[in-house]
Backbone as a ProteinNet text record, in pm:
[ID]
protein_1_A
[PRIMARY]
XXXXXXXXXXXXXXXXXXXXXXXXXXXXXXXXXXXXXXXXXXXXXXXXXXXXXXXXXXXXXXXXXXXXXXXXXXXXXXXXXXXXXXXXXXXXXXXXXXXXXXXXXXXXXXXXXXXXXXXXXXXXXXXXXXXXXXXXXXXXXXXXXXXXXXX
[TERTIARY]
2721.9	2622.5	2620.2	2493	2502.8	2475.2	2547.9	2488.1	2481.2	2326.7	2290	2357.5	2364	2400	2328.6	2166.6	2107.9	2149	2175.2	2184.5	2030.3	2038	1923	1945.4	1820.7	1890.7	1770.9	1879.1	1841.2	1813	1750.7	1752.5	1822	1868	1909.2	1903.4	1960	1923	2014.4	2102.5	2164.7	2152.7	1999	1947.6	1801.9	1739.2	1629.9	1572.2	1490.6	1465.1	1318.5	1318	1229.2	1127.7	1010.2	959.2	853.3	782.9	688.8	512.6	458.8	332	235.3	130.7	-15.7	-134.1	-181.9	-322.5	-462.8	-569.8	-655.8	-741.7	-791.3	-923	-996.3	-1107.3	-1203.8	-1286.7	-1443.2	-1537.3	-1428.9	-1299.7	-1246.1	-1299.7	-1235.8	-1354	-1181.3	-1211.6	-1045.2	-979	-1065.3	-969.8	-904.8	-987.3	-924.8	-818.8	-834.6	-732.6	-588.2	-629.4	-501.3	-403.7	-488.6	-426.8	-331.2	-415.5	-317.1	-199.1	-208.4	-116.8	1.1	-34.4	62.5	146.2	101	116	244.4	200.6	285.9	383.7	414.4	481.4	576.2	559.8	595.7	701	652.6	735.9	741.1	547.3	554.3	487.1	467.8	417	510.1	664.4	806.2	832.7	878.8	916.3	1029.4	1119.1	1257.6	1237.7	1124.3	1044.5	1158.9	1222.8	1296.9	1262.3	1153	1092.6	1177.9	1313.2	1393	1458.3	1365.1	1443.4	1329.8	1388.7	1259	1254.2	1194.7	1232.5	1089.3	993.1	863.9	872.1	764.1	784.6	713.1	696.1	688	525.8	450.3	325.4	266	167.2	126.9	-46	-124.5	-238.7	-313.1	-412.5	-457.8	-676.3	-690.9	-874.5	-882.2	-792.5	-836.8	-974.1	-1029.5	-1155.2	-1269.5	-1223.2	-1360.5	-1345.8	-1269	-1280.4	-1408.6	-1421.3	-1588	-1560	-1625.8	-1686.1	-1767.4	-1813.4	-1887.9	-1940.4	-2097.1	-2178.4	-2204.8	-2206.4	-2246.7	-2066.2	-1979.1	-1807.9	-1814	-1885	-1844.7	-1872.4	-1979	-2041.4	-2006.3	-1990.3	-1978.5	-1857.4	-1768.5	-1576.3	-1545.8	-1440.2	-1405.5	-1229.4	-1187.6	-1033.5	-955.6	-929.8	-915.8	-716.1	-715.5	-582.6	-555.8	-437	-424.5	-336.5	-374.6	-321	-180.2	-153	-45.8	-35.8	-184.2	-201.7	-347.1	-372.5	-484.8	-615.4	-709.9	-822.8	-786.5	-738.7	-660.2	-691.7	-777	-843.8	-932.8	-898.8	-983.2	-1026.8	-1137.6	-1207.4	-1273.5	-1262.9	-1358.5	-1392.2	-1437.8	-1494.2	-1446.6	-1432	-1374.7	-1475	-1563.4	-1686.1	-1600.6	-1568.5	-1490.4	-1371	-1353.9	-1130.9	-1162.6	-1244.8	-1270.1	-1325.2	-1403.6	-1421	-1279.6	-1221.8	-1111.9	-958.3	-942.2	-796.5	-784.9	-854.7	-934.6	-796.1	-625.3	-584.7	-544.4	-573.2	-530.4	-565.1	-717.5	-810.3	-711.4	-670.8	-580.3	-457.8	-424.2	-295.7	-276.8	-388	-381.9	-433.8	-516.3	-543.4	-424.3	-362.9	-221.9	-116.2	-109.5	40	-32	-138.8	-161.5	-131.6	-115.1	-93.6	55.2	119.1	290.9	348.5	472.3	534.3	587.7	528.4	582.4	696.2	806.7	929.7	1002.1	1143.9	1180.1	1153.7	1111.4	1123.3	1032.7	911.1	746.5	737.7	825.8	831.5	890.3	1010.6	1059.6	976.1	920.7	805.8	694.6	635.6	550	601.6	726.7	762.1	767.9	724.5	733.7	568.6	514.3	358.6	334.4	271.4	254.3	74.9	-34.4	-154.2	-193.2	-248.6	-339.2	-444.6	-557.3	-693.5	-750.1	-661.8	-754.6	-659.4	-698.8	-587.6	-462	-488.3	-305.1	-232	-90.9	38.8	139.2	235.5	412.8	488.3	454.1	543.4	537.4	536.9	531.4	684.2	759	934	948	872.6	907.3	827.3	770.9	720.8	616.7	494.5	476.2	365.8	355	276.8	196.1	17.3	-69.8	-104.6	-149.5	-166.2	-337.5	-406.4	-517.5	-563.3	-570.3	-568.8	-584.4	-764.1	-791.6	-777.4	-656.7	-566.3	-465.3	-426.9	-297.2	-332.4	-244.7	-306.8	-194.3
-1977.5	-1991.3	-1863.5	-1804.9	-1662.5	-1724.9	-1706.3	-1702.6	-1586.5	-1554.7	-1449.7	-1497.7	-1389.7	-1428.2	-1347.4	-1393.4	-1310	-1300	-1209.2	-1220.8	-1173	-1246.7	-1211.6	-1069.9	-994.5	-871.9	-935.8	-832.9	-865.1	-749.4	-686.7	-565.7	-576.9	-439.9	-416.5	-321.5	-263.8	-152.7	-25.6	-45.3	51.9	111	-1	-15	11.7	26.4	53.2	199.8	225.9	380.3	418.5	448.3	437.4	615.9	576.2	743.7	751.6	910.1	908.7	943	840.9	833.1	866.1	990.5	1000	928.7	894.6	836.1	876.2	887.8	983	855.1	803.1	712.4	782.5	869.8	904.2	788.1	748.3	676.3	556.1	513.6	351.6	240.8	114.6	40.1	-5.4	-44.7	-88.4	-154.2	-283.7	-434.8	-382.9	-318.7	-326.2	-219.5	-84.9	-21.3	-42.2	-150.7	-242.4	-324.4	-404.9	-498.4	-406.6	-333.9	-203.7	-136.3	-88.7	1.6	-144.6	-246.7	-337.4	-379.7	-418.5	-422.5	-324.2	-165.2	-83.9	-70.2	-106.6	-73.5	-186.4	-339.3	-451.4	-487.6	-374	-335	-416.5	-490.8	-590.6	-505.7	-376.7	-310.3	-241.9	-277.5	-266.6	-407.3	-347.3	-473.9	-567.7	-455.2	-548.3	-583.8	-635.5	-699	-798.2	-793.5	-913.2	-914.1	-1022.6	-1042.3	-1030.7	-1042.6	-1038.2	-916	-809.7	-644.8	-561.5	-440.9	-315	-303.4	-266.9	-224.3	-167.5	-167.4	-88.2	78.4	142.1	346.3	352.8	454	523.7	535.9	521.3	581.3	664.5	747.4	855.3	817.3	815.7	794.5	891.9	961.4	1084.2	1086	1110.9	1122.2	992.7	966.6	786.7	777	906.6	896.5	854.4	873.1	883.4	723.9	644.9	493.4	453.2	296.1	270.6	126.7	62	-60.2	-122.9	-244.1	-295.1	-345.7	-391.6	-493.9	-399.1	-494.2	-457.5	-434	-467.1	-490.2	-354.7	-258.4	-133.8	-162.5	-235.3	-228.3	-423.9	-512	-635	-689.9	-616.1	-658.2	-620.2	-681.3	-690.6	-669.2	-591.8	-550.3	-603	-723	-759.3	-719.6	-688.4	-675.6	-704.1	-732.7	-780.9	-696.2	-638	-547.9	-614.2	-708.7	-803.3	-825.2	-797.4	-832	-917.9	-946.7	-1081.5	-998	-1057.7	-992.3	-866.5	-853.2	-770.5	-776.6	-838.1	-847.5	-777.3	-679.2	-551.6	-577.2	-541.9	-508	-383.7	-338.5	-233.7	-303.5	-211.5	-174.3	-64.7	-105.7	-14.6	131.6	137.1	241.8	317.5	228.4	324.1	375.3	283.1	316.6	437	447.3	531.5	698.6	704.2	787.6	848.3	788.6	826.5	832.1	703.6	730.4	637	730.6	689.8	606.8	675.5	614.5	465.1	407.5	231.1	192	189.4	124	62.2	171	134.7	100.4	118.2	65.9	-112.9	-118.5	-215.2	-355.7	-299	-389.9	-368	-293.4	-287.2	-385.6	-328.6	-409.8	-578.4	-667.5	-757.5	-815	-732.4	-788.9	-770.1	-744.6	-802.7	-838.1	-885.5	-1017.3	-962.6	-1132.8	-1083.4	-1102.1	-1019.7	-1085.5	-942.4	-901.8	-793.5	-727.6	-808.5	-719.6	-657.5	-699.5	-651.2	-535.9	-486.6	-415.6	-279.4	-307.6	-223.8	-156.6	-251.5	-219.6	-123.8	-157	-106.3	29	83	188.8	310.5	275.8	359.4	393.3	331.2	406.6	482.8	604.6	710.1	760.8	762	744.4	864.5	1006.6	1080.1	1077.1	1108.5	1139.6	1253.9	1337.5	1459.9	1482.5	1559.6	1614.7	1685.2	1671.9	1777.5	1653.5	1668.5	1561.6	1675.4	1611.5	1691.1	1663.2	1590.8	1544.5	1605.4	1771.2	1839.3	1835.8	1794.7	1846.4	1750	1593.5	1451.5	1455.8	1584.9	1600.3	1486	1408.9	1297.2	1298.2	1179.5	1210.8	1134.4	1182.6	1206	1038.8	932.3	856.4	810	727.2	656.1	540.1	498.3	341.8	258.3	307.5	208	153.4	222.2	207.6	78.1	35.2	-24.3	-171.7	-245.7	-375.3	-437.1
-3770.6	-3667.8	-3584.5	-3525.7	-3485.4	-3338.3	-3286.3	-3099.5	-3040.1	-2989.2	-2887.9	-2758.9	-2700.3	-2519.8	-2447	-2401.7	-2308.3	-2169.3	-2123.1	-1981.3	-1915.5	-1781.5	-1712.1	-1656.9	-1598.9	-1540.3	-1418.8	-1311.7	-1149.3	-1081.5	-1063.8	-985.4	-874.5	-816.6	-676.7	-661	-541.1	-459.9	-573.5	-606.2	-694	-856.8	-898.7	-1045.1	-1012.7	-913.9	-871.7	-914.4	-1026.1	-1012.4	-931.1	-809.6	-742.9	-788.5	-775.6	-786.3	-701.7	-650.6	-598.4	-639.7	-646.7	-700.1	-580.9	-626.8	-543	-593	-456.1	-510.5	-461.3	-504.2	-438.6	-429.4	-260.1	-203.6	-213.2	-240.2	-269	-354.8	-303.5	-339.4	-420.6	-400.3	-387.3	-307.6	-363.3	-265.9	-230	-95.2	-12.7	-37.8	-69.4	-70.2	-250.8	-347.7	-477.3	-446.8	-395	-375.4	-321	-192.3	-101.9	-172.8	-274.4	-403.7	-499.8	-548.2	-660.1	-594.1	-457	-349.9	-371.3	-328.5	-287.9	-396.4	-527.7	-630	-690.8	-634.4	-678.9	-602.8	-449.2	-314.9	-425	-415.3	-434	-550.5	-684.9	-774.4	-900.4	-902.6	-999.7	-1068.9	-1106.6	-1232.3	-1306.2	-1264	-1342.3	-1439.3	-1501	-1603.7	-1548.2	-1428.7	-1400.3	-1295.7	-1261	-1085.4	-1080.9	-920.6	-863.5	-730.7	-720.8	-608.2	-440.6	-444.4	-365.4	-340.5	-375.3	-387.6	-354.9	-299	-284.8	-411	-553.5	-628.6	-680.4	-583.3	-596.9	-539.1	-627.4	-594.4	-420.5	-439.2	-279.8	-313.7	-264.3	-289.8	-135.3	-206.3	-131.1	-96.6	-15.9	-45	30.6	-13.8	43.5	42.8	135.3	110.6	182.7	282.8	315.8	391.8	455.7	501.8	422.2	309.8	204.8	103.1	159.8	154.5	170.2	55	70.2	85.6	183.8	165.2	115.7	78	-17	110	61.1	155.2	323.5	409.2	567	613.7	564.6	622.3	706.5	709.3	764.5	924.3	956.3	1092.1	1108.7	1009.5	1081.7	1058.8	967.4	976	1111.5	1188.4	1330.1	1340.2	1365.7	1353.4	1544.1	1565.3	1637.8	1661.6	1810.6	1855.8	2008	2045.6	2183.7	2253.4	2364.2	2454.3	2486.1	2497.1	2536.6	2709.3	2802.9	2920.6	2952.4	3067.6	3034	3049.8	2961	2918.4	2855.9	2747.1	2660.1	2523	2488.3	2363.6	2279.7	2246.3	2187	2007.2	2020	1907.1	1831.8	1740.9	1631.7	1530.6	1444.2	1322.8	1264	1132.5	1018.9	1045.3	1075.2	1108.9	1214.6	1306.5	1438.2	1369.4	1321	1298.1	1205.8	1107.5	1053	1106.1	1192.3	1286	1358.8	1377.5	1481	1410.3	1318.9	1291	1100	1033.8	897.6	827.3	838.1	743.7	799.8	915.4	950.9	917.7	787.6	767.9	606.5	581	417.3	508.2	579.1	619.3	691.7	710.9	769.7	685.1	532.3	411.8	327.8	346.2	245.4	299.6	444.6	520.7	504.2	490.8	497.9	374.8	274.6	112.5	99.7	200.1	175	221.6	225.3	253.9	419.9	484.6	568.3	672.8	645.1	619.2	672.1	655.6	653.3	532	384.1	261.8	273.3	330.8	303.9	445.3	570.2	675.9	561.8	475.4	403.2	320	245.8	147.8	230.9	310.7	412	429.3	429.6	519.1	382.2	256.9	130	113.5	219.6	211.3	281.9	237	367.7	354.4	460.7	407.6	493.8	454.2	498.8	509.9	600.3	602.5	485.6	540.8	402.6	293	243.4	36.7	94.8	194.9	220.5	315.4	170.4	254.5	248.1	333	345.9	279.3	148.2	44	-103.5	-68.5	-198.7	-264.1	-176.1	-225.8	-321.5	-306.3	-338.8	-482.8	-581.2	-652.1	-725.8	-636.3	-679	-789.8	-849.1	-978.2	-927.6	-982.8	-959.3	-1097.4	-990.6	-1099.3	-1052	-1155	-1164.3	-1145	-989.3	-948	-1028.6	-1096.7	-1167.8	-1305.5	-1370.2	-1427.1	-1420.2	-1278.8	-1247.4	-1229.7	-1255.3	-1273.1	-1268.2
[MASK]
+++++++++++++++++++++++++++++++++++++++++++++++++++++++++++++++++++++++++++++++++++++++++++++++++++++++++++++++++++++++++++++++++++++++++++++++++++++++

């Protein structure tokens, strides 16, 4: 009689091969880009995904000005936040946020697609999102991948 003995494998922090991937928002549409970013932060496009581990790459995201919305979302999505004093309730639009501070707009559809917990604050902190084509992460040699590719 032949008996196999599979063992499961588990990732952790010391089996983790983490790398750094760029991504170019240019004419992307957000919510599909936010899904793919999270996807890759999250570490389920590894084969040895253990939902209980960082074990997703670093990603880079660059051109975030040039993000596209689908439909009217540009002028009638509402990005609501609270000053934390009374009558403190502030509102924009992706139109404004975009005007003024372009990469919250991916940052703020990404951080909503992960967990939110300490794993998904961790996860969160391996995204780094520029407005224009120039980042500070030439040393981190990152590879230049194809969103719509990732799935």
């Amino acid at each position: 009689m032949n008996t196999l003995s599979y063992k499961t494998i588990s990732a952790n922090s010391k089996t983790v091969q983490k790398e750094w991937l760029l991504v170019d928002a240019e004419n992307q549409t957000l919510g599909r880009l936010a899904t793919r970013v999270a996807n890759i932060l999250r570490g389920k496009t590894k084969p040895y995904y253990t939902p209980h581990v960082d074990c997703g790459d670093n990603v880079i995201i660059i051109n975030a000005e040039k993000i596209v919305l689908t439909g009217n979302k540009m002028t009638d999505k509402i990005y609501q936040r609270y000053t934390g004093y009374p009558g403190g309730q502030r509102e924009t639009t992706p139109a404004k946020l975009l005007a003024t501070h372009p990469e919250r707009v991916i940052e703020h559809a990404v951080r909503g697609m992960l967990p939110k917990n300490r794993l998904g604050a961790a996860l969160y902190r391996n995204l780094k999102v520029y407005a224009g084509p120039e980042h500070p992460h030439q040393g981190q040699n990152p590879r230049k991948i194809d969103i719509n590719d990732v799935r």
